[in-house]
N, C-alpha and C positions, 0 to 999 in steps of 0.2 A: 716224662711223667714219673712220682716218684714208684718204685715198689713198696707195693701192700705186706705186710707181715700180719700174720693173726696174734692175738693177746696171746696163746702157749707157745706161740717160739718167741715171742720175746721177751714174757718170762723166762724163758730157760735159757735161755740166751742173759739174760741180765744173771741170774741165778750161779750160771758157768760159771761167768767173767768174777763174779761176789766171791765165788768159792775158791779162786785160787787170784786174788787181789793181791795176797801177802807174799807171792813171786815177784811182784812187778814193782816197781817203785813209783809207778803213777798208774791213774786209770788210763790213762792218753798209752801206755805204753801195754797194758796191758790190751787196751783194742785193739791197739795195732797189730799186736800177737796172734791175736783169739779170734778175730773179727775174719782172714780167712774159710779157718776152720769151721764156720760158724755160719759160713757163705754170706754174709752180710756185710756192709759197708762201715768201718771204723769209725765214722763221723755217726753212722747214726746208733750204732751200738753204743759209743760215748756218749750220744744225749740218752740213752735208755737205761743208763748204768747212773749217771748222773742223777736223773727226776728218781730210780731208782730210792739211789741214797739219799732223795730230798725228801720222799714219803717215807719214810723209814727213820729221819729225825736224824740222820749221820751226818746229813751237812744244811746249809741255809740256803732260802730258796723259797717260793711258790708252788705248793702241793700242787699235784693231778688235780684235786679238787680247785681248789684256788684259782686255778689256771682254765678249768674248765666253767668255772663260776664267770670268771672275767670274761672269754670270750663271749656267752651268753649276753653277759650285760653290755658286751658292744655292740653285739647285733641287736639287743632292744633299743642302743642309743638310736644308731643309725637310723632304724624302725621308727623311732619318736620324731627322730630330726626330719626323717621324709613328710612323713605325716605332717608337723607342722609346717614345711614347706609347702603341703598343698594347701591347709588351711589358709596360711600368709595369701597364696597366689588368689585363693578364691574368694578371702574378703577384698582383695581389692579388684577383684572382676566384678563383686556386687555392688561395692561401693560406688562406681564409677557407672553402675545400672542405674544406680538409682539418686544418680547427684540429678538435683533439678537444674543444674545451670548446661544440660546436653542438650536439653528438650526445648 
């Protein structure tokens, strides 16, 4: 299961890593460095640093918001599509109630 981080340490954790970027010749390299110290996993520090610099306009990308807008509207998909799956199953339970050629 993954670990939980609270929103201030991985701000500050993103924040660190921002602050001394200009040592490093990539982010990827700079995780790797920092991401000990930091007690945290490199891979996921890199995606925290990364949406970081997405919301911040530094690189291209689908904001926090964006990204939390879309999964919402998947789970209203899915929500629709069951729904209308019952619907579908229950007109043709009534249909077949009420065909005169059962009786």
């Amino acid at each position: 299961m993954p670990k939980q981080y609270s929103q201030d340490v991985k701000n500050r954790a993103v924040s660190y890593v921002l602050d001394r970027l200009d040592r490093y010749k990539s982010v990827y390299a700079a995780c790797e460095d920092l991401a000990p110290k930091l007690n945290v996993g490199r891979e996921t520090l890199r995606r925290w640093v990364l949406q970081a610099q997405v919301d911040s306009g530094d690189r291209n990308g689908p904001t926090s918001e964006e990204l939390a807008e879309i999964k919402a509207l998947k789970a209203k998909v899915k929500d629709l599509e069951e729904t209308n799956e019952i619907l579908r199953q229950s007109a043709i339970f009534f249909a077949r109630e009420l065909d005169p050629r059962r009786r």
